[in-house]
N, C-alpha and C positions, 0 to 999 in steps of 0.2 A: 496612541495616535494623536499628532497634533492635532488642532481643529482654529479655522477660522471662521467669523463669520461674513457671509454674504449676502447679498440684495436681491432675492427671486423676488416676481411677483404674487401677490396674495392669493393668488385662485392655486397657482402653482405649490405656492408653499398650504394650504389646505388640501390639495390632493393628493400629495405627495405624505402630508401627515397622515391622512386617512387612510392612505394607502399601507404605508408602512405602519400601522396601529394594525391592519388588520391578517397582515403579514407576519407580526409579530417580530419587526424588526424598529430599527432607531431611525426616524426619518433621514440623517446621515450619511449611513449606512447603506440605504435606500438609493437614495442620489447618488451615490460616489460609483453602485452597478452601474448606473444607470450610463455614467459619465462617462466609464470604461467599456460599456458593451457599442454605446457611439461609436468611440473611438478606433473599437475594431471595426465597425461594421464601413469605415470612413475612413479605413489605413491608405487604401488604393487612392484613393481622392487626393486624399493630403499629400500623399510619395507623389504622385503627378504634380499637384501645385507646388512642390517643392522644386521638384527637376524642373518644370517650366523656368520657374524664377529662378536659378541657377543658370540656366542656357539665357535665358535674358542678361546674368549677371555677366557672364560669360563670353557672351556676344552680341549680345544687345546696346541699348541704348538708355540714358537715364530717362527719357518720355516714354518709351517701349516697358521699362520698369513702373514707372507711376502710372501706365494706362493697366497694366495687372495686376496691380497691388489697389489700383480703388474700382476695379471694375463689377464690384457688388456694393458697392457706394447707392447707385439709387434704389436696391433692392432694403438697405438699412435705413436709408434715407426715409422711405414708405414705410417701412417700420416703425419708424419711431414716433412717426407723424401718426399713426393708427394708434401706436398705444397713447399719444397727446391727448387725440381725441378721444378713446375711450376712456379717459379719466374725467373728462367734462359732464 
């Protein structure tokens, strides 16, 4: 299996260790269920925001497209800014 590495957060990447230490598995291993059992449980979500942005591609508008494509802008926006501050 290839492997790259990535950028979790450290509480993330400690729980995740610990977790998978007592699992008796590879912290890797661990996250990659983790990433796939998401992915099913969020097939329905994603196949809507797809066909959304398809009918927008479709018959839409380039504005009607940029207002979908960043309409969880200020939900990451507040993210980010939470995790700024919690590093202070």
């Amino acid at each position: 299996m290839a492997t790259t590495p990535v950028r979790i957060p450290s509480d993330v990447h400690s729980e995740t260790k610990q977790l998978a230490a007592m699992r008796g598995q590879q912290q890797g291993d661990l996250l990659a269920t983790a990433w796939r059992e998401y992915l099913e449980r969020h097939k329905a979500q994603f196949a809507a925001d797809l066909e959304q942005a398809a009918k927008i591609l479709r018959d839409g508008t380039t504005s009607e497209l940029a207002e979908f494509a960043s309409r969880n802008a200020p939900a990451r926006a507040e993210a980010a800014a939470a995790r700024i501050r919690s590093k202070r």
